[in-house]
C-alpha positions as CSV (number, residue, x, y, z in Angstrom):
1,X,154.4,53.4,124.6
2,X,151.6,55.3,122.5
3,X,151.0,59.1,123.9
4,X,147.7,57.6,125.3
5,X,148.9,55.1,127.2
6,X,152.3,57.4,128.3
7,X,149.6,60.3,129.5
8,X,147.4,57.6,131.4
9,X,151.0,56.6,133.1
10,X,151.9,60.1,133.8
11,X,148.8,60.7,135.8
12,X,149.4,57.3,138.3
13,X,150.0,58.2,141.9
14,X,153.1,56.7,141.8
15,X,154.4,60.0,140.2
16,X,152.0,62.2,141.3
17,X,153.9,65.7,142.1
18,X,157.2,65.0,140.3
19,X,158.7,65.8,136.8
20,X,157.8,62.5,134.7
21,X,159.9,63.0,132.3
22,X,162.9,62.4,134.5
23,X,161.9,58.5,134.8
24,X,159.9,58.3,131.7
25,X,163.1,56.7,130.1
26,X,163.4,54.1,133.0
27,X,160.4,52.4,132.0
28,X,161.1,50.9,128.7
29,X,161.3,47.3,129.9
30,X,157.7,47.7,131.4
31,X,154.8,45.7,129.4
32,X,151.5,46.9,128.4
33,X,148.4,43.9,129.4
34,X,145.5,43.9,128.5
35,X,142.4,42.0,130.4
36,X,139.6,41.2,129.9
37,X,136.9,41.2,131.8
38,X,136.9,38.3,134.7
39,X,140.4,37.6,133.7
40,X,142.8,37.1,136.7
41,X,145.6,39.7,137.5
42,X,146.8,38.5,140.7
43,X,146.0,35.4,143.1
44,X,147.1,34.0,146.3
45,X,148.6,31.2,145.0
46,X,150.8,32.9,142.3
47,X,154.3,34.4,143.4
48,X,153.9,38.4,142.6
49,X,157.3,40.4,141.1
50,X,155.5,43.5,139.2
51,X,153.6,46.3,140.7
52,X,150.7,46.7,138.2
53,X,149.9,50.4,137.4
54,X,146.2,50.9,136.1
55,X,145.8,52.8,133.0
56,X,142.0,52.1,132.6
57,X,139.2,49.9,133.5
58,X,138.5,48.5,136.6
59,X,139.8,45.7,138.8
60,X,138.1,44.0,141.7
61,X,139.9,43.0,145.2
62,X,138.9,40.0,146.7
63,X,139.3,38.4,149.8
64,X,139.1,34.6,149.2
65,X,138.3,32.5,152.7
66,X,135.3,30.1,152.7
67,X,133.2,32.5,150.2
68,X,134.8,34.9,148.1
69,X,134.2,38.7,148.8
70,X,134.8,41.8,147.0
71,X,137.3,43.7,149.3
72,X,137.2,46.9,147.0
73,X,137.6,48.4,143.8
74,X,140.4,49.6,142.0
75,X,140.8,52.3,138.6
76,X,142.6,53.8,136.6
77,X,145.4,55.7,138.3
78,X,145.7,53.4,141.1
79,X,148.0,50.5,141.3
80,X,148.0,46.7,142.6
81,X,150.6,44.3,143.9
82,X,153.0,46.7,145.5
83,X,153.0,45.0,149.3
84,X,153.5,41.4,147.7
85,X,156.3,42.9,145.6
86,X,157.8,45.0,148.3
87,X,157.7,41.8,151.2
88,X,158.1,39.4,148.1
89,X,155.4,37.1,149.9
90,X,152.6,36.0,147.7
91,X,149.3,37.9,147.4
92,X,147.0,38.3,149.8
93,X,143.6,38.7,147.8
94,X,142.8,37.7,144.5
95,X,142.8,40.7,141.6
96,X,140.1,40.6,138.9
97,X,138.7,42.6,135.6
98,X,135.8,43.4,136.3
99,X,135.3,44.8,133.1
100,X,138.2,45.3,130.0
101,X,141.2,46.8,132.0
102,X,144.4,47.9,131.1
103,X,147.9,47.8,132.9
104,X,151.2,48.8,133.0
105,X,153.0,46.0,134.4
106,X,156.1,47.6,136.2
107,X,158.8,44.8,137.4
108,X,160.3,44.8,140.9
109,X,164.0,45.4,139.9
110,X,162.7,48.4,137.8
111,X,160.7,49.7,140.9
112,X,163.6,49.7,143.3
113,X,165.4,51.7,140.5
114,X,162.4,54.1,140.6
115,X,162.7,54.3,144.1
116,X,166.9,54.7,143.8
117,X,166.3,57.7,141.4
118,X,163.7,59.6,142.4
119,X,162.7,60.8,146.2
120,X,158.8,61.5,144.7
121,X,158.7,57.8,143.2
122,X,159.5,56.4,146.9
123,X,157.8,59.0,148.2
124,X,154.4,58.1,146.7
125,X,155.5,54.5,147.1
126,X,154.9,54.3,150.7
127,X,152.1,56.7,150.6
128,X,150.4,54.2,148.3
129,X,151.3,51.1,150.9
130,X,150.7,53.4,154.0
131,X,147.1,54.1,152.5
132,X,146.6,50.5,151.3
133,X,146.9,49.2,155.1
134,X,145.1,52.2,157.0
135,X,142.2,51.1,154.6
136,X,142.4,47.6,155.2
137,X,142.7,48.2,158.7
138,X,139.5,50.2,158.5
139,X,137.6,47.5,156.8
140,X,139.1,45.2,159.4
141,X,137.3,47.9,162.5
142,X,134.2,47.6,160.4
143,X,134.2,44.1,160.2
144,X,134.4,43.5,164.1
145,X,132.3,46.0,165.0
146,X,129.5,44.7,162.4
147,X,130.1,41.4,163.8
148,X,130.0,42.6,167.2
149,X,126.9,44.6,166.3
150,X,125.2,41.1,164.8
151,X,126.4,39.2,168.0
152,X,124.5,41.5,170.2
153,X,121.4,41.5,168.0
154,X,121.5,37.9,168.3
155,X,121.1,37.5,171.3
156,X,119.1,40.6,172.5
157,X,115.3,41.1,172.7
158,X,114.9,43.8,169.9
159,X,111.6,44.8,171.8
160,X,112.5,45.2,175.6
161,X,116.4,45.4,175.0
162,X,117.3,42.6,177.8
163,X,118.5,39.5,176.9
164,X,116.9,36.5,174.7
165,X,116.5,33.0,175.5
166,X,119.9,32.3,173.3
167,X,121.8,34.1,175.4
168,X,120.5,32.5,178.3
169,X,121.2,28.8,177.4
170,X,124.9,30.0,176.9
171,X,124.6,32.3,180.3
172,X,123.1,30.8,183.1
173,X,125.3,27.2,182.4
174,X,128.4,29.4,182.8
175,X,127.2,31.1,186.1
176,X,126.2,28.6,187.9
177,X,129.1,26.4,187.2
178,X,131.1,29.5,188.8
179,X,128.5,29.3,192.1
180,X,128.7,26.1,192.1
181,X,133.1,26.1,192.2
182,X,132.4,28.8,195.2
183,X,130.0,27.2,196.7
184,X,127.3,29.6,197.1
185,X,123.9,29.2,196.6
186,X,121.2,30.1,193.4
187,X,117.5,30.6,192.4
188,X,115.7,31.0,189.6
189,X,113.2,33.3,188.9
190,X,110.4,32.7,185.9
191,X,107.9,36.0,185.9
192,X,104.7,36.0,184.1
193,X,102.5,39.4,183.6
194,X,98.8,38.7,185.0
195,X,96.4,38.3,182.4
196,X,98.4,40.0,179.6
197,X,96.3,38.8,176.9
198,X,93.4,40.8,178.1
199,X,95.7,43.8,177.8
200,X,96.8,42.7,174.0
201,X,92.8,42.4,173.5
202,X,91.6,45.4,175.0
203,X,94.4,48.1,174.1
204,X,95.8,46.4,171.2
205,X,99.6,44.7,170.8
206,X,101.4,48.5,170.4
207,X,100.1,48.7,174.3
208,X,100.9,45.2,175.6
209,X,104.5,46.4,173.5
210,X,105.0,48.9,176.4
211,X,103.3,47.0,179.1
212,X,106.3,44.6,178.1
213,X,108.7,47.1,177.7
214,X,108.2,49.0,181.0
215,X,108.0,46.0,183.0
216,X,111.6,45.2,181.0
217,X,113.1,48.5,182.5
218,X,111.4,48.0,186.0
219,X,113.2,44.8,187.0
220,X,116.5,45.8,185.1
221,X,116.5,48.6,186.6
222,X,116.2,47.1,190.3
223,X,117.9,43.7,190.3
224,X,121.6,43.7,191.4
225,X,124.2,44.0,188.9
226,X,124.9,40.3,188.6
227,X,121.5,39.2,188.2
228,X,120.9,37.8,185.1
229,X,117.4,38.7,183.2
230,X,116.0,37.4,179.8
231,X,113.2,37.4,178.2
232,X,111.7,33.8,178.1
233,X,109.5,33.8,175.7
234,X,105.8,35.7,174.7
235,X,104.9,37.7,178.1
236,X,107.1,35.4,180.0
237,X,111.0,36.7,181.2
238,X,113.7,34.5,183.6
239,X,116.1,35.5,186.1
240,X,118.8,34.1,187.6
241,X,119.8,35.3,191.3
242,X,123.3,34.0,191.7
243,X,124.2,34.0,195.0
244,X,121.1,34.2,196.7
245,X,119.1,31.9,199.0
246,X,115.6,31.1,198.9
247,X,114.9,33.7,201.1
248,X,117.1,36.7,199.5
249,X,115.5,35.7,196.4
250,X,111.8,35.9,198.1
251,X,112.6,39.0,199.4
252,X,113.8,40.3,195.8
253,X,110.7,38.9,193.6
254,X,108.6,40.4,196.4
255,X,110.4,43.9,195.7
256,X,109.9,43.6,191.6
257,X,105.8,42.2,192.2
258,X,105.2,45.8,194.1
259,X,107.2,47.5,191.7
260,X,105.1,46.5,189.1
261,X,101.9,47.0,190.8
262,X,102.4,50.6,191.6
263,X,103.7,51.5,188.1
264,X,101.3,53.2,186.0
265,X,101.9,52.5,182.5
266,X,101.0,55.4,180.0
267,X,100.6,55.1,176.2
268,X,99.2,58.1,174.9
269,X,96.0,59.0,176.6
270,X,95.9,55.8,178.4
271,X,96.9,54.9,181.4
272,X,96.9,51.5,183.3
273,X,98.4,49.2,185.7
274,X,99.7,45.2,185.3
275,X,100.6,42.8,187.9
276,X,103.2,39.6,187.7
277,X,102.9,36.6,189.1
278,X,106.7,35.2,189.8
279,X,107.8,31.2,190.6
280,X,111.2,30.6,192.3
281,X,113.0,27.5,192.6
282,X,116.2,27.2,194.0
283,X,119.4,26.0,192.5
284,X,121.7,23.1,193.4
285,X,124.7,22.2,191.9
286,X,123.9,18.5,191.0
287,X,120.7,19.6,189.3
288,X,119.9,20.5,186.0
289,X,119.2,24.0,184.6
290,X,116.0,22.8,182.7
291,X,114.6,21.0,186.0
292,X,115.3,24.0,188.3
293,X,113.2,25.6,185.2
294,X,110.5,23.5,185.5
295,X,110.0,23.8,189.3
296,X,109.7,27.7,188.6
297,X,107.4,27.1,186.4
298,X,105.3,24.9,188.5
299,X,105.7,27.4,191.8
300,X,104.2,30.2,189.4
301,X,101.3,27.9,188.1
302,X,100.3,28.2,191.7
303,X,100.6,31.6,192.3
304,X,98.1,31.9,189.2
305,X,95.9,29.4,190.4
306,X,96.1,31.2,194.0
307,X,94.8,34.8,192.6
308,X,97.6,36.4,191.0
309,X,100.1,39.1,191.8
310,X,102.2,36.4,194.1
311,X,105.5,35.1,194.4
312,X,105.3,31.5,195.1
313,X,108.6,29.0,196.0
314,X,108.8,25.3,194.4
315,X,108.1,23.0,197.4
């Protein structure tokens, strides 16, 4: 070993804080590799026995599933291979160059003697696999929670912060399959805002934005905590009442429509009022979702046609 490549070894965590010198002598049966770039160091496949100290360059961790990913990046003074060599299982990622690297290649037996010799060598050792797994189990927290963060974007309205119609085809199914095991009764609810376009075409979409967004907070804000709101689609939002009769769930669109009305919506300097018009149809457990959906829909087309602001039932 060159005085290069021995001060390049000499500065590797796995002696950092101890006397090289002491174990200097220990590694004469080591091998120097050199990479190049894209070359392979270690793979899944491929039974691991060396712990692989970096001298320079740069090598790449990835995690290999359905698509490849780069896990993270390793350099010079770090090392790679020591929890396959310590649990002798293969690796768990696959190692490349990413650019012209060189290694110390250290084999197992020699490590143990390392570890045998020298408390700082064991030492480091485990501060090195310690650290590899509180990392990995960090990028495993970020992983769900980015996942978790996607889910929820998925299926929530990014505008009024309620629930979207994707969420609602998985929802509603679920709930009413649990009313109809206890045998209590449903509605629905579809809830249209009263001439909405006017709104976009007078005050301009940013308004009809917070005409849609305060409505939003009105009716989560007093439905029960089980009801289940989305919106539908455009100025359009659903609710499902579970456990409620036709008349509880009269009683509770009545409650939203005068909600509604008395709310005065400001934006800015402005300041207005909308109305809703609301359709109910009431669930059964032989029915379909979609049908009970198009009976709302047809109980709201007459509270339109009958002047607006009304809660009409499907007959």
């Amino acid at each position: 070993m060159n005085a290069q490549d021995r001060a390049l070894t000499e500065q590797n965590s796995l002696f950092d804080g101890m006397d090289f010198s002491s174990v200097e002598y220990m590694l004469e049966r080591c091998m120097l590799r050199d990479l190049a770039a894209g070359e392979m160091l270690l793979q899944p496949e491929v039974a691991n026995h060396y712990l692989y100290l970096i001298l320079d360059g740069e090598l790449s961790v990835q995690l290999v599933g359905q698509k490849t990913l780069q896990h993270t990046a390793l350099v010079a003074g770090e090392c790679t291979g020591e929890i396959s060599m310590v649990d002798g299982h293969n690796p768990s990622a696959l190692v490349v160059a990413t650019k012209p690297t060189r290694v110390l290649a250290v084999p197992h037996d020699t490590v143990w003697s390392l570890v045998d010799h020298s408390h700082e060598v064991a030492r480091n050792l485990l501060a090195i696999i310690a650290g590899r797994m509180r990392r990995d189990n960090s990028a495993l927290i970020n992983s769900h929670n980015k996942r978790a963060q996607f889910e929820h974007q998925a299926t929530v309205d990014a505008l009024t912060g309620v629930h979207n119609r994707r969420w609602m085809n998985e929802a509603f199914p679920r709930v009413l399959q649990r009313c109809a095991m206890d045998k209590v009764p449903s509605a629905v609810m579809v809830i249209d805002i009263d001439l909405f376009k006017r709104v976009n075409d007078t005050h301009g979409h940013l308004v009809g934005d917070v005409a849609l967004k305060t409505m939003a907070g009105i009716m989560s804000a007093n439905l029960r905590p089980h009801d289940l709101l989305v919106r539908y689609g455009g100025e359009e939002f659903a609710i499902l009442l579970p456990g409620a009769g036709i008349e509880a769930a009269k009683q509770i669109a009545e409650r939203l429509r005068s909600l509604v009305a008395e709310h005065e919506i400001r934006s800015g300097k402005l300041m207005f009022k909308i109305t809703i018009s609301i359709g109910i149809a009431p669930v059964t457990p032989e029915g379909k979702l979609d049908d009970f959906f198009v009976q709302a829909d047809r109980a709201l087309y007459r509270a339109k046609e009958g002047g607006r602001n009304r809660v009409e039932v499907a007959g």
